[in-house]
Structure formats: structure tokens, C-alpha cells
Backbone and ligand atoms as CSV (ligand in chain L), in Angstrom:
chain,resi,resn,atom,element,x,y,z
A,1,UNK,N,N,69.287,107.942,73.940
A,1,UNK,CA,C,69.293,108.243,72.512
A,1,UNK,C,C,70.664,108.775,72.103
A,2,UNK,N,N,71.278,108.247,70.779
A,2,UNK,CA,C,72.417,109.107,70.216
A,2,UNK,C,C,72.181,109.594,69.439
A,3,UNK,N,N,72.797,111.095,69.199
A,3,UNK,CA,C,72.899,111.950,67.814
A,3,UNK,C,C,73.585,111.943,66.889
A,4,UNK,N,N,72.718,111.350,65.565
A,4,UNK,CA,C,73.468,110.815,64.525
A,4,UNK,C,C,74.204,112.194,63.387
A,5,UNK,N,N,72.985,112.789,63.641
A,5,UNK,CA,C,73.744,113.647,62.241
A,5,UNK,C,C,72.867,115.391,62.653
A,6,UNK,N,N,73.494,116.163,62.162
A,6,UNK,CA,C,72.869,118.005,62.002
A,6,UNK,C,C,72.682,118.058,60.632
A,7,UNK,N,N,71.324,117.907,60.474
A,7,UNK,CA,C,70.716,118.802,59.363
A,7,UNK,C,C,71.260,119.893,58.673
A,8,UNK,N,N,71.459,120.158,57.543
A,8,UNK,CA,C,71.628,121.771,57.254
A,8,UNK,C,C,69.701,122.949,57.129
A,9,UNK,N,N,68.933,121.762,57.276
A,9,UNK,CA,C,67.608,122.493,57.588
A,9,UNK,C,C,66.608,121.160,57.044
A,10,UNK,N,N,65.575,121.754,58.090
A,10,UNK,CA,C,64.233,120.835,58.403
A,10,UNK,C,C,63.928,119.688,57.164
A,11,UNK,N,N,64.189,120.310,55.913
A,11,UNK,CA,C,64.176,119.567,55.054
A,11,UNK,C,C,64.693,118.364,54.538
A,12,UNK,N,N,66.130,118.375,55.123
A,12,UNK,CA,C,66.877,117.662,54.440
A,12,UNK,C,C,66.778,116.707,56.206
A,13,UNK,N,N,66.621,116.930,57.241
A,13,UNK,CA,C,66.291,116.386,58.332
A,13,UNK,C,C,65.052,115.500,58.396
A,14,UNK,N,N,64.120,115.605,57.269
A,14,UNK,CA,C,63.115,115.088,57.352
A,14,UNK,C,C,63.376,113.768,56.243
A,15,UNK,N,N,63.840,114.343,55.359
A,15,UNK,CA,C,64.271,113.411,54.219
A,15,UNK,C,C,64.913,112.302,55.065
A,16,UNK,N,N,66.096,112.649,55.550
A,16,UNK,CA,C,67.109,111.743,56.458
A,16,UNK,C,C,66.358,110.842,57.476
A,17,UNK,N,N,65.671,111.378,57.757
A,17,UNK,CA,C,64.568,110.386,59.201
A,17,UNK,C,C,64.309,109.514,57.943
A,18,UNK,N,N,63.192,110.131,56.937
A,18,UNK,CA,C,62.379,108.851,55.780
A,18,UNK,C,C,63.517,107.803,55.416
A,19,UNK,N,N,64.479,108.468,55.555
A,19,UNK,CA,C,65.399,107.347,54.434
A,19,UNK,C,C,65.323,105.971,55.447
A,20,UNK,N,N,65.676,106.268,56.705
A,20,UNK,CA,C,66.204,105.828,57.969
A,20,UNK,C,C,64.974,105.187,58.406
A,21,UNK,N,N,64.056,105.673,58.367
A,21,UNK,CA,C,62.521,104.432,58.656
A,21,UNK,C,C,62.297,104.018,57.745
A,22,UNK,N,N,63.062,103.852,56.182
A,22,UNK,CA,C,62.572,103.376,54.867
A,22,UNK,C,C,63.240,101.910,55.446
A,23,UNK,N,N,64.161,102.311,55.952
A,23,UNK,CA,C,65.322,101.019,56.579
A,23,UNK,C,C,64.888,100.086,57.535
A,24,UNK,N,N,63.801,100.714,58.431
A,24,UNK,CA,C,63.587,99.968,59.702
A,24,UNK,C,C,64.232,100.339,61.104
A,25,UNK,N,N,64.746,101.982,60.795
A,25,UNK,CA,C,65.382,102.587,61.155
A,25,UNK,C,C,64.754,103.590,62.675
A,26,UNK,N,N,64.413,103.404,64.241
A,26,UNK,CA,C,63.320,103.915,65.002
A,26,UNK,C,C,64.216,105.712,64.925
A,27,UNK,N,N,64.138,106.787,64.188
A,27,UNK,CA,C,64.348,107.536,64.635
A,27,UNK,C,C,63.735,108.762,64.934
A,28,UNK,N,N,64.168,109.996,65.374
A,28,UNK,CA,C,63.192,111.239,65.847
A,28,UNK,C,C,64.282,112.338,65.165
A,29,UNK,N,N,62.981,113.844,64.656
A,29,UNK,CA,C,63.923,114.506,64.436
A,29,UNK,C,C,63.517,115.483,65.529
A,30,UNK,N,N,64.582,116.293,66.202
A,30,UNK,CA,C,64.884,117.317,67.069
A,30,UNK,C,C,65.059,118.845,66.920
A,31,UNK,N,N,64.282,119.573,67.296
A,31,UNK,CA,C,64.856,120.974,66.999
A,31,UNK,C,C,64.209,121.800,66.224
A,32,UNK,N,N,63.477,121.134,65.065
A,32,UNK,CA,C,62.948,121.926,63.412
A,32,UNK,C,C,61.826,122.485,64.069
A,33,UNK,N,N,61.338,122.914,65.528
A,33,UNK,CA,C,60.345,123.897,65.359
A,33,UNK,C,C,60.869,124.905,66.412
A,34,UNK,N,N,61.845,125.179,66.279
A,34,UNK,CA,C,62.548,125.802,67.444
A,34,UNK,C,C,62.507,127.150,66.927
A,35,UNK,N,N,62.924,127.851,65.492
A,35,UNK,CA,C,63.005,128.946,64.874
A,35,UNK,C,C,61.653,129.893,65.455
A,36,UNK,N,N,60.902,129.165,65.674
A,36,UNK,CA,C,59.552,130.151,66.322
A,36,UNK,C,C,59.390,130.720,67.396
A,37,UNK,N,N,60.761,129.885,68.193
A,37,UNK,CA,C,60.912,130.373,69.510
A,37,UNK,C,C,62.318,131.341,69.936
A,38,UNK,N,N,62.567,130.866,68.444
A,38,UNK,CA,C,64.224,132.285,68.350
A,38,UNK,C,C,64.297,133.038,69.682
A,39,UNK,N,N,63.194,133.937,69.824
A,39,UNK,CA,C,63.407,135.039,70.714
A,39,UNK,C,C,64.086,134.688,71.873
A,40,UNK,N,N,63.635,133.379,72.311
A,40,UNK,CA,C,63.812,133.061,73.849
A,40,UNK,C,C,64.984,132.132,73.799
A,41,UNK,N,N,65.864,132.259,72.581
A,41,UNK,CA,C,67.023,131.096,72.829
A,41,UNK,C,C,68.238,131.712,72.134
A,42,UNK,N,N,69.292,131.313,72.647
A,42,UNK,CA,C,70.624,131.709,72.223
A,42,UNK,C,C,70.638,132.002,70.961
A,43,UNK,N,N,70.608,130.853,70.115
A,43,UNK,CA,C,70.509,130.955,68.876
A,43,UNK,C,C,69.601,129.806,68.477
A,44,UNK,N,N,69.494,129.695,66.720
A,44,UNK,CA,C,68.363,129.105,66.178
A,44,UNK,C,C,69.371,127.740,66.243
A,45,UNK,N,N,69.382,126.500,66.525
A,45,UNK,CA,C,69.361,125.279,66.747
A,45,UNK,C,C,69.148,124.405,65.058
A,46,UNK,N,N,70.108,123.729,64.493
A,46,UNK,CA,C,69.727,123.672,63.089
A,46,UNK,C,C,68.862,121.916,63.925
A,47,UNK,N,N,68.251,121.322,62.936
A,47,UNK,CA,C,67.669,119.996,63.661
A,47,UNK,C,C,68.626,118.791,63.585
A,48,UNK,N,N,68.337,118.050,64.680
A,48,UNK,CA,C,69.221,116.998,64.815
A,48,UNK,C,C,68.347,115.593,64.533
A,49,UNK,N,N,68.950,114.627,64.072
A,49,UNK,CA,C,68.451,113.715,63.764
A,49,UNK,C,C,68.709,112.276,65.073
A,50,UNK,N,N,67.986,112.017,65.845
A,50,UNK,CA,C,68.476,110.873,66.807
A,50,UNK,C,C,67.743,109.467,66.951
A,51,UNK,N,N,68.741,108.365,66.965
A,51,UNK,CA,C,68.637,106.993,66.831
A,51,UNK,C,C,67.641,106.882,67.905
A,52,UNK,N,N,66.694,106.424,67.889
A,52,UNK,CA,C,65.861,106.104,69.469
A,52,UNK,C,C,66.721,104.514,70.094
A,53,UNK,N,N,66.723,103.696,68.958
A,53,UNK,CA,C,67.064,102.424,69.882
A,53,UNK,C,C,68.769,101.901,69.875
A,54,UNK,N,N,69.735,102.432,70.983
A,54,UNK,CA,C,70.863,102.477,70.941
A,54,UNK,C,C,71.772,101.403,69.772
A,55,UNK,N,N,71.162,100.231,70.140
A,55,UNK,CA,C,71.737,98.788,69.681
A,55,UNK,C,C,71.717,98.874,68.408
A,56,UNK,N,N,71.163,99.723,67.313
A,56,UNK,CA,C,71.525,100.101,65.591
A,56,UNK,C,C,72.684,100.842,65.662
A,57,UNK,N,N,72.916,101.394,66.471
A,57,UNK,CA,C,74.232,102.343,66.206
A,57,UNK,C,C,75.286,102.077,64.828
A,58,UNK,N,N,75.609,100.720,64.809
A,58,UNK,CA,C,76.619,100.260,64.031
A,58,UNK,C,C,76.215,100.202,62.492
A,59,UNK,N,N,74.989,99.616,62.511
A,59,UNK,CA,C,74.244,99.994,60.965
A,59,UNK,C,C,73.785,100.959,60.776
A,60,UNK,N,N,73.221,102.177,61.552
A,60,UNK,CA,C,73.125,103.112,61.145
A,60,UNK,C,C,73.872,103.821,60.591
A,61,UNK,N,N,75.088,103.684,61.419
A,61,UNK,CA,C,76.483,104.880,60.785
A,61,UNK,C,C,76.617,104.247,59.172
A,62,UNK,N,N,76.429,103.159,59.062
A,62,UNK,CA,C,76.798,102.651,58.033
A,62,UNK,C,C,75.586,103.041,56.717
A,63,UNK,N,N,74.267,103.372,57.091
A,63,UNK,CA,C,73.202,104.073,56.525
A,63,UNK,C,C,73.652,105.652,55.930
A,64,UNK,N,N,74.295,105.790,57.364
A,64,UNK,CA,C,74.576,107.491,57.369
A,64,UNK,C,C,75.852,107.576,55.593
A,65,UNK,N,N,76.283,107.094,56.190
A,65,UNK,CA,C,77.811,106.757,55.350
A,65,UNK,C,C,77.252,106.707,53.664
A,66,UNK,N,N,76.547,105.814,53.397
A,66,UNK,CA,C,76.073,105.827,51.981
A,66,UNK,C,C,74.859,106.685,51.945
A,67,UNK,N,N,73.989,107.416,52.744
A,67,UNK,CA,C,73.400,108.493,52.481
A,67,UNK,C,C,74.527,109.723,51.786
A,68,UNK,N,N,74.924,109.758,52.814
A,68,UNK,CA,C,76.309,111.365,52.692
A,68,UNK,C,C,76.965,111.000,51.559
A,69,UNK,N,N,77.700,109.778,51.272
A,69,UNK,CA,C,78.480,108.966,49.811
A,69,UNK,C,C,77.875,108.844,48.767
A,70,UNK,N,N,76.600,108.667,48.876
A,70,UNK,CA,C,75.396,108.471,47.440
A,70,UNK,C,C,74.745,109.976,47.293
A,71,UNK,N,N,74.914,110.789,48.192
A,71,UNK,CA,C,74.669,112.545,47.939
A,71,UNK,C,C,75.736,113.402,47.055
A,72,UNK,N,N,77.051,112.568,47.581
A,72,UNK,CA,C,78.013,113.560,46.729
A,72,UNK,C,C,78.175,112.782,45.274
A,73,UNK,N,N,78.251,111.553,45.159
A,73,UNK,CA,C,78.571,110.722,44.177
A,73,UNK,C,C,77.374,111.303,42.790
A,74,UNK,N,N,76.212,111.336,43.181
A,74,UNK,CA,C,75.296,111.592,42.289
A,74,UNK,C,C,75.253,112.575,41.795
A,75,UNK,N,N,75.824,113.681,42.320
A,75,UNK,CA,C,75.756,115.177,41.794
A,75,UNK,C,C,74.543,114.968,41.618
A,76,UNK,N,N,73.568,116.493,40.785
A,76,UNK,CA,C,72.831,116.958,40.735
A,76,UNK,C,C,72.132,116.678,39.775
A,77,UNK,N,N,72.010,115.437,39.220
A,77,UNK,CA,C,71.284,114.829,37.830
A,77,UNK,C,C,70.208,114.443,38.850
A,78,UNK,N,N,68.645,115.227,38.298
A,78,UNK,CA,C,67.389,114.986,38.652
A,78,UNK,C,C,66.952,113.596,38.218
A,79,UNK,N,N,65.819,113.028,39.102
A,79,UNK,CA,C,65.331,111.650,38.859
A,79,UNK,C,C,63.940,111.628,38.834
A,80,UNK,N,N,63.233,110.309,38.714
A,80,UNK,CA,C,62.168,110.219,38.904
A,80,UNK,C,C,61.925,108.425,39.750
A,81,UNK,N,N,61.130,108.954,40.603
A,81,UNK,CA,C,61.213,107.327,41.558
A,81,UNK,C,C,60.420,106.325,40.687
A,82,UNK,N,N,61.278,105.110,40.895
A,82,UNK,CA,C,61.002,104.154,40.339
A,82,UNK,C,C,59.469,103.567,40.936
A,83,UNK,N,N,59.058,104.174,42.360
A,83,UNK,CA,C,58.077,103.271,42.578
A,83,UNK,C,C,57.016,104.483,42.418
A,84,UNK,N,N,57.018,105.471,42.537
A,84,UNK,CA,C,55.502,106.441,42.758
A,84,UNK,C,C,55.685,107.281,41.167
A,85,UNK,N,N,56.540,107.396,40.709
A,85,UNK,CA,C,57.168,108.408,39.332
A,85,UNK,C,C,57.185,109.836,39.794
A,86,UNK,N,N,57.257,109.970,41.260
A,86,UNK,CA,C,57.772,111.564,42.050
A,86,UNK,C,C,59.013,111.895,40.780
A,87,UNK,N,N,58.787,113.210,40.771
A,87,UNK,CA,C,59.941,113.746,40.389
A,87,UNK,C,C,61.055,114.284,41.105
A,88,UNK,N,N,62.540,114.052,41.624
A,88,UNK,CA,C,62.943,114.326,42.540
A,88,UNK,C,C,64.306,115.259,41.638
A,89,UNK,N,N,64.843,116.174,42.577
A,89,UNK,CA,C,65.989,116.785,42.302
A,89,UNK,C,C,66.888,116.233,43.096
A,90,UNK,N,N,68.262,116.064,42.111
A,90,UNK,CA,C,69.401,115.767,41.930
A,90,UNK,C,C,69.996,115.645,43.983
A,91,UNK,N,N,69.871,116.737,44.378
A,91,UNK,CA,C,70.159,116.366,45.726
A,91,UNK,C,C,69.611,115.837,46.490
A,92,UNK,N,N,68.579,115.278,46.459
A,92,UNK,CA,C,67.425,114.441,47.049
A,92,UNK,C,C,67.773,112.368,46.544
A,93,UNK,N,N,68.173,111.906,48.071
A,93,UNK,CA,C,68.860,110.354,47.753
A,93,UNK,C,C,67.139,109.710,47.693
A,94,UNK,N,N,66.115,110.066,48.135
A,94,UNK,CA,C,65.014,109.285,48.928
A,94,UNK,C,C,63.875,110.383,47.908
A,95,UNK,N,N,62.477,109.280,47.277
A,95,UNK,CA,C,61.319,110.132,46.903
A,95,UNK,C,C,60.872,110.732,48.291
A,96,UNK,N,N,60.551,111.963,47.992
A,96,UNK,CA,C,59.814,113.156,48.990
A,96,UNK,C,C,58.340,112.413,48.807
A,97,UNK,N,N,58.222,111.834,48.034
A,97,UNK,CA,C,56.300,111.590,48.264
A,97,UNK,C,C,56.111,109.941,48.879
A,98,UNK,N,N,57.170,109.301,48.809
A,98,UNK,CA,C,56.918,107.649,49.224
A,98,UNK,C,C,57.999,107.287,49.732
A,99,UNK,N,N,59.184,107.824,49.773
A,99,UNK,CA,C,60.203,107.205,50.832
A,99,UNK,C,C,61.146,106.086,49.650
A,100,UNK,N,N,61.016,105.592,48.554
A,100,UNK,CA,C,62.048,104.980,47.912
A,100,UNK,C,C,63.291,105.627,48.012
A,101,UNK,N,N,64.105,104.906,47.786
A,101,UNK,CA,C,64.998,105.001,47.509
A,101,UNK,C,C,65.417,105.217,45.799
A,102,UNK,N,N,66.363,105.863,45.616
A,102,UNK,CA,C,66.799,106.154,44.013
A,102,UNK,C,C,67.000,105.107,43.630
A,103,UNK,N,N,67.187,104.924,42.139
A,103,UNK,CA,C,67.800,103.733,41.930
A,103,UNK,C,C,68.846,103.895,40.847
A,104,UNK,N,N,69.818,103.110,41.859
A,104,UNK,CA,C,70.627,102.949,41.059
A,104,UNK,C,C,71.262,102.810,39.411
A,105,UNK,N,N,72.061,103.338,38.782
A,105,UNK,CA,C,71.712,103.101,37.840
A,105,UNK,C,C,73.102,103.058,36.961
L,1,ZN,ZN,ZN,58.135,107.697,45.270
């Protein structure tokens, strides 16, 4: 397995997996239940996001790339998904309730 990307927290790690199996994308997220075990570890571990099947590598980065590029580009203008009518905030690329994608606009 390779490690594609560090979360800044569980949330946005979970989003990132959906976007990434919205794609066809096999991945796992790593780490997001670790905070419970604080006591017994160096430190808290933010979650990692990892490719299960090596051979995407090249389209993934390229997933990664317009995730991170379509996060800053959009600023913080809230949406609503075109396919479920979720209401999503501005930093959110992917509906939290069905996995679309924003749309473009
Ligand atoms: Zn939706």
C-alpha cells in the first residue's frame, strides 16, 4: 500500500476516501481511531489516507491534485448537491450524504 495524503482530521479523511471511491478509487483510511488510545502512544497520529491497489498511483495523484486545486480555487461559497440537494459548506469538494461531486459552475 502507498500513502497518499494526511488528513488535517477524521473528517476531511473520510470525505477524501468518498471522493476517491466516488472515482473507483480501492482506498483505506488509517489512524482516525487512534485518539482513544492517546495514552499508550507517542503522540495522537492525524489519519492517513492509503491507495490499496499500487497500479492507480498515477491517477490518483492526479485525483489528489484537483481535490487540493478545486479546495483552494472554490473558497468558501456554500453549495447544494446537484444529485441528493445535501447542503454542503464551502470547504467540502464531495456531498457528505451521497458522495457527488460539486458541480461545477
Ligand atoms: Zn448528495
Amino acid at each position: 500500500m502507498i500513502q497518499l495524503y494526511q488528513a488535517r482530521d477524521r473528517i476531511e479523511a473520510q470525505l477524501l476516501k468518498d471522493y476517491l471511491l466516488f472515482h473507483g478509487v480501492e482506498c483505506v483510511v488509517l489512524g482516525d481511531f487512534l485518539s482513544g488510545a492517546a495514552g499508550e502512544l507517542p503522540a495522537v497520529q492525524f489519519p492517513t489516507i492509503w491507495l490499496v491497489d499500487d497500479v492507480d498511483e498515477a491517477r490518483v495523484r492526479q485525483l489528489l491534485d484537483q481535490y487540493q486545486h478545486r479546495a483552494q480555487a472554490d473558497g468558501q461559497q456554500a453549495w447544494d448537491c446537484p444529485v441528493c440537494g445535501e447542503h454542503s459548506e464551502g470547504n467540502f469538494d464531495i456531498c457528505c450524504n451521497c458522495g457527488a461531486e460539486r458541480a461545477s459552475s
